[in-house]
N, C-alpha and C positions, 0 to 999 in steps of 0.2 A: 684470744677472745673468749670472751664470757657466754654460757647459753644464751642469755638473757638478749645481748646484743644479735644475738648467731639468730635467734626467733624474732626478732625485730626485722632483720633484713629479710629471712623469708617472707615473712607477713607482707614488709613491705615490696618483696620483687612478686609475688603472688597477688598483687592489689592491684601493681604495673603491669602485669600480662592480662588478667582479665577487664581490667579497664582497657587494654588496646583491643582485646578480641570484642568487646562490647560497643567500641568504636566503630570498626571494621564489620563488624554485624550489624549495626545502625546504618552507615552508609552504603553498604550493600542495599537494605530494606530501600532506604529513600533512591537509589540509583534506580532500583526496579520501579519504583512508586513512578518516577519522573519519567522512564521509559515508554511504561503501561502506558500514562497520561497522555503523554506524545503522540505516538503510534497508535494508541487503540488500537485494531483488531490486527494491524501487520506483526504488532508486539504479539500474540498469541497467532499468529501464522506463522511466524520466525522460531519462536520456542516449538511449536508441533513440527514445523520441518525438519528444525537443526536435532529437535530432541534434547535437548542440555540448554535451559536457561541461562549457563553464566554465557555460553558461547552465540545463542542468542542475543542478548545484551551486548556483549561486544562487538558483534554485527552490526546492531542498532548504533550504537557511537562510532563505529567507522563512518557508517552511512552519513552522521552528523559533520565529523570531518571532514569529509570528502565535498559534502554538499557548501561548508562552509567559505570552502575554497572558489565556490563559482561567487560569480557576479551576476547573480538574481535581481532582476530589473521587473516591475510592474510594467503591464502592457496600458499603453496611453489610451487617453479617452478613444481616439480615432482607431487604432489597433483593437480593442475592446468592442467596440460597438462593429467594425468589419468582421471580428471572428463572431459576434453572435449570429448575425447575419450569414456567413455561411454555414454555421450551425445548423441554423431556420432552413437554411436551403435545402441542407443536406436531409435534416428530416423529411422536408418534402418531397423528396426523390424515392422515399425508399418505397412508396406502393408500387411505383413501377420499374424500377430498379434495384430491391433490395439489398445484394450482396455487393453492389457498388457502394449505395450508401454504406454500409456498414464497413466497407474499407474508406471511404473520404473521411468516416466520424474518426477511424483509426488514426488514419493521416492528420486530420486537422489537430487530435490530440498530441500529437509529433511537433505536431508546423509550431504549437502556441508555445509547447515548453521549448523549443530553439530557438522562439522568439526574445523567452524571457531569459535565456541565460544558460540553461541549463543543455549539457551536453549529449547531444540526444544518440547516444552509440549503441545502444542494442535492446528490444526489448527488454532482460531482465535487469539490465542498468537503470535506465528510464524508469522502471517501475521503483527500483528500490531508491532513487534519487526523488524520485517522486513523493515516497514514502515520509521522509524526513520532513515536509513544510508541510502535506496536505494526505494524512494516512485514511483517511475516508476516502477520498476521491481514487487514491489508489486501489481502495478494492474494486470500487467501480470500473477503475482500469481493467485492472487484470479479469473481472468477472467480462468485459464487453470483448476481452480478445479471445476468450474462452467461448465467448459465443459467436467472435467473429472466425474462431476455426471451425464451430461446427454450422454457422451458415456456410461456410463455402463447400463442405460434404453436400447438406441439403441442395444448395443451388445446383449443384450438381441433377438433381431430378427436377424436373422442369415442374412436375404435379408437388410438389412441397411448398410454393410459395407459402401458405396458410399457414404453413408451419416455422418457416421462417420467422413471420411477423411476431408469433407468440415467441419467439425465440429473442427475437431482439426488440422489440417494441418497446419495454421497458426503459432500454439504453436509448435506445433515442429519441425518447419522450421526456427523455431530463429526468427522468426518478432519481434524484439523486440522494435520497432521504435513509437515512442507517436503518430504520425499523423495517424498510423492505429488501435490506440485501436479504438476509435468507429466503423471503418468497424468493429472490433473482436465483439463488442458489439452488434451491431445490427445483425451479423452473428447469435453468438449466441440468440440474442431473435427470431429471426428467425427457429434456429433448434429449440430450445425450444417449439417453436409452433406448429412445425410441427409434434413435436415427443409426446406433452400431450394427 
């Protein structure tokens, strides 16, 4: 073989490797993009847990799998309008009951996703099953269990009810709006602090 040829092949297998790593680095990029989009804030709660985005990521598409396998069924008009309803109930219980209401709001978010399909085995199952169709509501998840472990500390002192309220009020007044998870967050590291 001639140089001539001998430099053509390189060129040309030097053309084929970086057009595939350039592939490979593009679908990467859009993998993360679709992720991020997905998940919102679980997507950046997964990366700070795991520490390592690609294993992040692949957390997030197991969760995808996994979830894809259930038989997810909307809840009917009549199922729908009975859980808002005890919803309504449940919030009204909680001036004179707090720490109960704040375990039925627990439960009922249990009762609806077994209702719809989904396999309800263990807290951090549920939450990251969760996470895959409805990753906002999941924060709000895991922020109301966070607060439903430290109302049960507080209910514990009979004079903290006040304190309880400001503790979970938020969750059970339906805030369910993105712009106020961090006030819920900083709320809670707040009671949290007050109540170690």
């Amino acid at each position: 073989m001639d140089n001539q040829l001998m430099l053509i092949i390189g060129v040309a297998v030097l053309v084929i490797i970086l057009a595939a790593a350039g592939a490979w680095a593009y679908a990467k990029i859009i993998r993360s993009r679709r992720l991020k989009a997905k998940f919102g804030p679980e997507y950046d709660q997964t990366v700070e847990r795991l520490r390592n985005r690609e294993l992040a990521e692949t957390e997030l598409q197991e969760r995808e799998r996994r979830v894809k396998r259930f038989h997810i069924v909307p809840l009917s008009m009549q199922d729908g309008s009975q859980y808002r309803e005890k919803w309504t109930a449940v919030q009204s219980r909680f001036v004179d009951a707090p720490k109960g209401a704040v375990e039925e709001a627990h439960q009922l978010v249990h009762e609806v996703m077994k209702k719809r399909g989904y396999p309800v085995t263990g807290f951090e199952q549920v939450a990251a099953d969760l996470s895959v169709e409805y990753p906002l509501v999941v924060t709000h998840y895991l922020a109301a269990s966070r607060m439903l472990k430290i109302a049960e500390r507080v209910s514990r002192r009979p004079k903290n009810s006040d304190k309880l309220w400001f503790i979970t009020g938020p969750y059970l007044k339906n805030s369910w709006k993105p712009q106020r998870q961090s006030l819920k967050r900083s709320l809670c590291r707040q009671a949290k602090a007050d109540f170690d």
